[in-house]
C-alpha positions in Angstrom: -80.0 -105.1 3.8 -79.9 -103.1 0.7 -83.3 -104.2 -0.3 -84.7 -102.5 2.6 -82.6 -99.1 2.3 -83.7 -98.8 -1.5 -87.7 -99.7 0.0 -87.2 -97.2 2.5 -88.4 -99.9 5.2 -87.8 -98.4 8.7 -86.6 -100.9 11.8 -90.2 -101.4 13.1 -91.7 -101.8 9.8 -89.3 -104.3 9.2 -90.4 -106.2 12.2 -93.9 -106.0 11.7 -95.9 -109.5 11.0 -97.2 -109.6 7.6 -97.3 -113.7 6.9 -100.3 -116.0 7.8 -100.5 -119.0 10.4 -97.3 -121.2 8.6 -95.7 -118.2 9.3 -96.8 -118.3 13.3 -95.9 -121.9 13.3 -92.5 -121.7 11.8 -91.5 -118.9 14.3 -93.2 -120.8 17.4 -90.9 -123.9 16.1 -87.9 -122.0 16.4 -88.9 -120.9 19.8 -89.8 -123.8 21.5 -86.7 -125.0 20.3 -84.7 -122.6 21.5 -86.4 -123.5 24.8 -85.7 -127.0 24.6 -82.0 -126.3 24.3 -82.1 -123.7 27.1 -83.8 -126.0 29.4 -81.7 -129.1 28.7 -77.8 -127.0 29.0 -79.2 -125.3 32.4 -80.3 -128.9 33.3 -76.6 -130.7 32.3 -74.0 -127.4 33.6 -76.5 -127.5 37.0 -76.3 -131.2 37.4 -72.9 -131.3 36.9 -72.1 -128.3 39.5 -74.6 -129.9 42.0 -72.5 -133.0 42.2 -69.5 -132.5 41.7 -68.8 -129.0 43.5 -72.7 -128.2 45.2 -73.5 -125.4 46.6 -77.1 -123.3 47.4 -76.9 -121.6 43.9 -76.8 -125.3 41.7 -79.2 -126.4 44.6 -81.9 -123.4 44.0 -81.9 -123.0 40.3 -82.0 -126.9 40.6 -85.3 -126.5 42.4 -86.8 -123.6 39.9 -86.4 -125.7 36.7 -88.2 -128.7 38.9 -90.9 -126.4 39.9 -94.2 -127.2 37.8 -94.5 -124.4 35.9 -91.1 -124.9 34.3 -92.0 -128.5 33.6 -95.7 -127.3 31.8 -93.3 -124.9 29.5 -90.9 -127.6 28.8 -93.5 -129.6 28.1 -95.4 -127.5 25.9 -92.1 -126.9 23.9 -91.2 -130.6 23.7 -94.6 -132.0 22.3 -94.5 -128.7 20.2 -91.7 -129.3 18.6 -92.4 -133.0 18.1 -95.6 -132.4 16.4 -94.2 -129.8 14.1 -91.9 -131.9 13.0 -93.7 -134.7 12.3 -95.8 -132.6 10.5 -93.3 -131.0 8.4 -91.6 -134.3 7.6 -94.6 -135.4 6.0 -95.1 -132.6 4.4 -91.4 -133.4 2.9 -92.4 -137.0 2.5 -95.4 -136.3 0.1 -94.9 -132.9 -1.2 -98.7 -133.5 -3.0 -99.8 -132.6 0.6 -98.2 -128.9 0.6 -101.3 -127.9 -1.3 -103.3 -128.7 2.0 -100.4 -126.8 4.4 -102.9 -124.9 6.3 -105.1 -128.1 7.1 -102.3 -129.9 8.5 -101.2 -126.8 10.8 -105.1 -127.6 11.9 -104.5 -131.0 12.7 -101.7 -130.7 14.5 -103.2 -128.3 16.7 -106.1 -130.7 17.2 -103.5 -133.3 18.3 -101.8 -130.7 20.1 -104.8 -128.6 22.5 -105.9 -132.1 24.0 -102.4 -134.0 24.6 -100.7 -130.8 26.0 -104.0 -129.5 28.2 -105.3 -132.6 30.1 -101.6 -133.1 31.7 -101.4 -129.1 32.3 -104.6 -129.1 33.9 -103.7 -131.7 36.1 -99.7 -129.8 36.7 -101.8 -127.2 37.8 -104.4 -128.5 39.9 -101.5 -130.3 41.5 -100.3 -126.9 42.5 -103.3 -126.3 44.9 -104.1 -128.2 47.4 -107.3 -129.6 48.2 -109.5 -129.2 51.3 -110.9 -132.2 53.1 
């Protein structure tokens, strides 16, 4: 904190984005894992309340973290995440690869755009129905 009163750095200075994409990743990471954690405690203290005291409020927020476009985020957080870390651990595993950080953020997105979008496409034609 003092480093910022002797630079004279205001509050939305301060917050302004200055890294590059690791940056982006890192902070998407914490996110979607913060997301993960959100969705699974709403999912065990709802589950719990729904069978052993019910109720309509356990039985309707039950219902909106079923609906599918709680289930797309939650499953763009989890595979996220999981690809992430993977790629983080081997960038611990073989610190020689850190010099090639930014073309292993591009692989995992290549893993990532075609694993997450073919089952969201399909969530989301599910939520239309067809016409004979």
């Amino acid at each position: 904190m003092a480093v910022l009163r002797a630079r004279r750095v205001g509050f939305w200075e301060g917050l302004r984005y200055r890294g590059d994409t690791s940056m982006l990743a890192w902070a998407l990471h914490r996110i979607t894992g913060l997301g993960i954690v959100f969705f699974v405690g709403t999912h065990v203290i709802f589950a719990f309340y729904l069978h052993s005291i019910g109720g309509s409020l356990s039985t309707a927020i039950t219902a909106t973290y079923e609906s599918k476009p709680v289930q797309i985020f939650v499953y763009f957080c989890v595979l996220y995440h999981a690809l992430c870390g993977i790629r983080m651990v081997i960038e611990d595993l073989f610190p020689a690869l850190l010099r090639y950080r930014r073309e292993l953020l591009w692989a995992q997105w290549l893993v990532f755009i075609p694993v997450f979008g073919l089952p969201a496409f399909l969530m989301i034609l599910s939520l239309f129905p067809s016409t004979p």
